[in-house]
C-alpha positions as CSV (number, residue, x, y, z in Angstrom):
1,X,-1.2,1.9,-3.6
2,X,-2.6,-1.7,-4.1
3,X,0.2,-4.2,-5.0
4,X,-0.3,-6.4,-7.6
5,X,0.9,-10.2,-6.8
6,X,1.5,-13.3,-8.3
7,X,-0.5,-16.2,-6.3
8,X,-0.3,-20.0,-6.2
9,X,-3.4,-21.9,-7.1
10,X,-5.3,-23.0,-4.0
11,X,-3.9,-20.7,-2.0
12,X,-5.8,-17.6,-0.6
13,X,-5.7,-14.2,-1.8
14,X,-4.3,-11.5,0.5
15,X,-4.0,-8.1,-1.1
16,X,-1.5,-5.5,0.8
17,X,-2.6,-2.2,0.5
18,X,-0.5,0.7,1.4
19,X,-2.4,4.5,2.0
20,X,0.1,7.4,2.5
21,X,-0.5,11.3,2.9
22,X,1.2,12.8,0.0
23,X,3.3,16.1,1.1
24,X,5.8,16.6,-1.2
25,X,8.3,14.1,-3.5
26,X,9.1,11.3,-1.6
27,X,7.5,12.7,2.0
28,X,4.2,11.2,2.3
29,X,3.9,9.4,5.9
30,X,1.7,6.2,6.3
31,X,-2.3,7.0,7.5
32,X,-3.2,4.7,10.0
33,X,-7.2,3.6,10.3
34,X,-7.8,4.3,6.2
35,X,-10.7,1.8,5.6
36,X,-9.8,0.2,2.0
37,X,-12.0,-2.4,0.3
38,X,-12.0,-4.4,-2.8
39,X,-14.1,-7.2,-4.0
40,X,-16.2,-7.3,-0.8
41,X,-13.6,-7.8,1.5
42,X,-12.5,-4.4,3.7
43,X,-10.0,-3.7,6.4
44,X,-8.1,-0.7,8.5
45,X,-4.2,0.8,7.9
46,X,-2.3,-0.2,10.6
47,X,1.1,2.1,12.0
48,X,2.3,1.3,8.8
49,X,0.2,2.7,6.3
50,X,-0.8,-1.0,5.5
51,X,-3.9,-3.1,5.3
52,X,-4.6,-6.6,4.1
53,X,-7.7,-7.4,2.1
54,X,-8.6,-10.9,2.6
55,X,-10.1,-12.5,-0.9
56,X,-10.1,-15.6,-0.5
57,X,-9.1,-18.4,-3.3
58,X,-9.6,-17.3,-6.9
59,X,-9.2,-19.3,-9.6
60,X,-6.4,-19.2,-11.7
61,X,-5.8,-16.6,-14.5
62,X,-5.9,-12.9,-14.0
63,X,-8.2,-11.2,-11.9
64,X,-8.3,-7.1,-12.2
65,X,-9.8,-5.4,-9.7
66,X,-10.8,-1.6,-7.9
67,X,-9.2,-1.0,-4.7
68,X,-11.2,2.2,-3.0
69,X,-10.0,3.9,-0.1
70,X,-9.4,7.2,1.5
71,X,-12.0,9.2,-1.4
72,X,-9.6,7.4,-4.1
73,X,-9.7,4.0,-6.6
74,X,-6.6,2.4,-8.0
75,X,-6.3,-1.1,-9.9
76,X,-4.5,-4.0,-9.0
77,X,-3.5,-7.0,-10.8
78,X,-3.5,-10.4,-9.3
79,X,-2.5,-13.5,-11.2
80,X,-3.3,-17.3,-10.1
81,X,-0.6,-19.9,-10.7
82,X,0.1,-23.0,-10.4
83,X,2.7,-23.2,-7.8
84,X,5.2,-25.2,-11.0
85,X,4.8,-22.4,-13.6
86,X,8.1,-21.2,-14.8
87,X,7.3,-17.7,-14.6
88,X,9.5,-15.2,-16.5
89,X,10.7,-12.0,-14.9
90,X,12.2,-8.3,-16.8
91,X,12.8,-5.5,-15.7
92,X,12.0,-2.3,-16.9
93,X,14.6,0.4,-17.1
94,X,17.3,0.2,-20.0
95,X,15.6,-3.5,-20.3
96,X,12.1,-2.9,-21.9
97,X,12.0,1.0,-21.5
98,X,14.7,3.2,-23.4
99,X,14.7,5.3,-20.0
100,X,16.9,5.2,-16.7
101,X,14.8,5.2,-13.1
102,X,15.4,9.2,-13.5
103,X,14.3,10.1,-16.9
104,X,11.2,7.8,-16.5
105,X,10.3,10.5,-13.3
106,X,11.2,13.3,-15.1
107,X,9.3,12.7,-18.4
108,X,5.6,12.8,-19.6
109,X,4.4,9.1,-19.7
110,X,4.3,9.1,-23.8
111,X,8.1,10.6,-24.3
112,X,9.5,7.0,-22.6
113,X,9.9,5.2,-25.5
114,X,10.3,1.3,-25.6
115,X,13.7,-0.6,-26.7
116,X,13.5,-2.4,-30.2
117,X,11.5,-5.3,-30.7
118,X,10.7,-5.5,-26.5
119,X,7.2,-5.6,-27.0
120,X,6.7,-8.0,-29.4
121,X,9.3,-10.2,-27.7
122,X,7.3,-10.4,-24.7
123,X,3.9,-11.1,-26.4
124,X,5.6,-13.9,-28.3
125,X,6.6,-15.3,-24.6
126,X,3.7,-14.6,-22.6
127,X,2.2,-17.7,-24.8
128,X,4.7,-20.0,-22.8
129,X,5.5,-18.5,-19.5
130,X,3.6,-16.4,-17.2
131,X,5.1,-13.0,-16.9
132,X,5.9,-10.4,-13.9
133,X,7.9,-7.1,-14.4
134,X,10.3,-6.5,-11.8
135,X,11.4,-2.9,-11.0
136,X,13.4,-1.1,-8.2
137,X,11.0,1.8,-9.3
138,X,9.7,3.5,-6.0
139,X,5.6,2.2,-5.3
140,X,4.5,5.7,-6.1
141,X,5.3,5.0,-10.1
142,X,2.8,2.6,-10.0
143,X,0.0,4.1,-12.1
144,X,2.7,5.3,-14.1
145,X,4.6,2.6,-14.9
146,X,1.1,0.5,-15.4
147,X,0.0,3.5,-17.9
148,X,3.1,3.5,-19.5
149,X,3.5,-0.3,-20.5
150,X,-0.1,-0.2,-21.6
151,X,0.3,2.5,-23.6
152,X,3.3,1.4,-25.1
153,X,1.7,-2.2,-26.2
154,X,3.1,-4.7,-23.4
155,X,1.4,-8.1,-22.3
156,X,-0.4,-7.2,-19.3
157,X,1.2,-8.6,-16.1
158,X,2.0,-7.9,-12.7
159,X,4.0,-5.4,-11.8
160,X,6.3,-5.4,-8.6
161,X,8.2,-2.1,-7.8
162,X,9.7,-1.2,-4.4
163,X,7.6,-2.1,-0.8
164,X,8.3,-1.2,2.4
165,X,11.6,0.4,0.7
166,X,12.8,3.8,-0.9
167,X,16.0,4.2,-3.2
168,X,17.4,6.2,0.0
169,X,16.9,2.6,2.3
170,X,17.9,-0.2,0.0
171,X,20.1,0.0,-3.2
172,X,18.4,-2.0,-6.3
173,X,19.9,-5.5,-6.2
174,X,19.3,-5.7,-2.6
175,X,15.3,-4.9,-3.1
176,X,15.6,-7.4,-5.8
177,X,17.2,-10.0,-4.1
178,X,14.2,-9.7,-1.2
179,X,11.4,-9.9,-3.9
180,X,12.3,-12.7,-5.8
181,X,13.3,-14.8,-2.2
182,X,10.2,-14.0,-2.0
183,X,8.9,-15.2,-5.6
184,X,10.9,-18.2,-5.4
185,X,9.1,-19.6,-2.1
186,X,6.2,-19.4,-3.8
187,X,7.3,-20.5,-7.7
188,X,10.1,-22.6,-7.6
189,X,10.8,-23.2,-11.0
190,X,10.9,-19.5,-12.1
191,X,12.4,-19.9,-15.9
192,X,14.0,-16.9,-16.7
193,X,15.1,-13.0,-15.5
194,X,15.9,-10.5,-17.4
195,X,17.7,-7.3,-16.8
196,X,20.4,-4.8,-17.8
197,X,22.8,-4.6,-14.8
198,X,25.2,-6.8,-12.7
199,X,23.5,-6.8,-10.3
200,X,20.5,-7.4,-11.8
201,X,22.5,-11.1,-12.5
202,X,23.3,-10.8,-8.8
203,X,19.8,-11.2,-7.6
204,X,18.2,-14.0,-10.2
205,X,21.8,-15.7,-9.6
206,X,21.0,-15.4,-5.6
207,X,17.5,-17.1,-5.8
208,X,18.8,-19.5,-8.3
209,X,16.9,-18.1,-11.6
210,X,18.4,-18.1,-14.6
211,X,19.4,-14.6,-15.8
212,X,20.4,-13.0,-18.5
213,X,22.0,-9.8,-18.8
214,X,20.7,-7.4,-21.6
215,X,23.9,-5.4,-22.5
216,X,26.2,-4.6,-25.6
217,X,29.4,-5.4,-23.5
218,X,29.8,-8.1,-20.8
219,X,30.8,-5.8,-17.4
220,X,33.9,-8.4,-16.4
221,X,32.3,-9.7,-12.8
222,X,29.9,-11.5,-15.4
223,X,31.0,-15.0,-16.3
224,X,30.3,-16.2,-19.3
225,X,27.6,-18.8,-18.6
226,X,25.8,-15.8,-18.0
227,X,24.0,-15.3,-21.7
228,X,24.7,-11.6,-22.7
229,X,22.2,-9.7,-25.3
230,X,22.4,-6.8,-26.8
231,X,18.9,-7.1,-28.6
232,X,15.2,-8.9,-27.7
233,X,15.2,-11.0,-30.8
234,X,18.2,-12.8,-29.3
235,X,16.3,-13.1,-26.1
236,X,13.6,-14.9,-27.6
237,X,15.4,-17.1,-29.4
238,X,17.2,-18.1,-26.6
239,X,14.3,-18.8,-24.1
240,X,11.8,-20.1,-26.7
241,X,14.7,-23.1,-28.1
């Protein structure tokens, strides 16, 4: 699994890449020693299953590129930023994708439908902010999840799911929370986040990001600063005013 990442401009490249022995669902312990190379750059697994491929500064824009290791390839997605872009974040799950974490698992790629209009919506503001899909997905739906927005007509964009956690580890909002602390060091004036839960708000609310929630109903821990939308035609007229 290469993770895709969101880079400020000048700054070098440094592509984690994690290489696990798959046993069963969710039982796949880290190799240590996996050579993995991308874009002339190579390095070992550590303990952890991990290795850092060192590329360097790119220039900005996207850059897609072939990660080989252990007799496999995967892509990865790395986008160059300026460190000021207000990048805007969604999830995925009952926020672009008409599925919960489970029935996305459970389900051929092609049966996970989209929500109304999400599509379309983020095409329309991909022309004014950089965009990064946030998931609490576990790293092993990455080729799945990257198939699935394809296939389903999404803006291409980074795509950060779980690392160095599982769903049994770390509930959602607190993997959240880590990523976007994360994000925000980085990109300070992150525009918008998107997603369907409270504590969804939690996190952007935690790393000072405007969210807002996409529901029919406003849960009551949600004040009403907090824009609540039911549909992504609202969305996009409220983030493209």
């Amino acid at each position: 699994t290469p993770y895709d990442a969101l880079v400020p401009s000048g700054t070098p490249v440094r592509l984690d890449v994690e290489v696990e022995r798959f046993l069963g669902p969710f039982i796949d312990p880290s190799r240590t020693g996996v050579s993995v190379s991308a874009e002339g750059a190579t390095a070992l697994t550590g303990a952890d299953g991990f290795a850092r491929l060192d590329l360097g500064i790119r220039p900005d824009g996207q850059h897609r590129w072939t990660v080989s290791g252990a007799g496999r390839r995967a892509p990865v997605l790395v986008r160059v930023l300026p460190h000021e872009s207000p990048v805007f974040i969604t999830d995925i799950d009952e926020t672009i994708a008409g599925s919960t974490p489970f029935g996305f698992i459970v389900k051929p790629v092609g049966w996970v439908q989209p929500l109304p209009g999400a599509a379309a919506a983020l095409h329309e503001i991909a022309r004014r902010f950089p965009l990064l899909y946030l998931t609490a997905r576990d790293h092993r739906y990455t080729d799945k999840t990257k198939r699935w927005l394809a296939l389903k007509g999404f803006p291409e964009a980074p795509v950060f799911l779980r690392k160095r956690t599982r769903f049994t580890t770390l509930r959602a909002r607190h993997h959240k929370i880590q990523r976007l602390a994360e994000l925000k060091r980085d990109f300070p004036a992150i525009a918008w986040g998107v997603g369907d839960k409270a504590g969804d708000v939690e996190a952007y609310a935690s790393a000072g990001i405007r969210p807002i929630l996409f529901a029919r109903r406003r849960p009551p821990e949600i004040p009403d600063s907090v824009p609540c939308l039911s549909d992504w035609g609202s969305i996009l007229k409220l983030v493209l005013v």
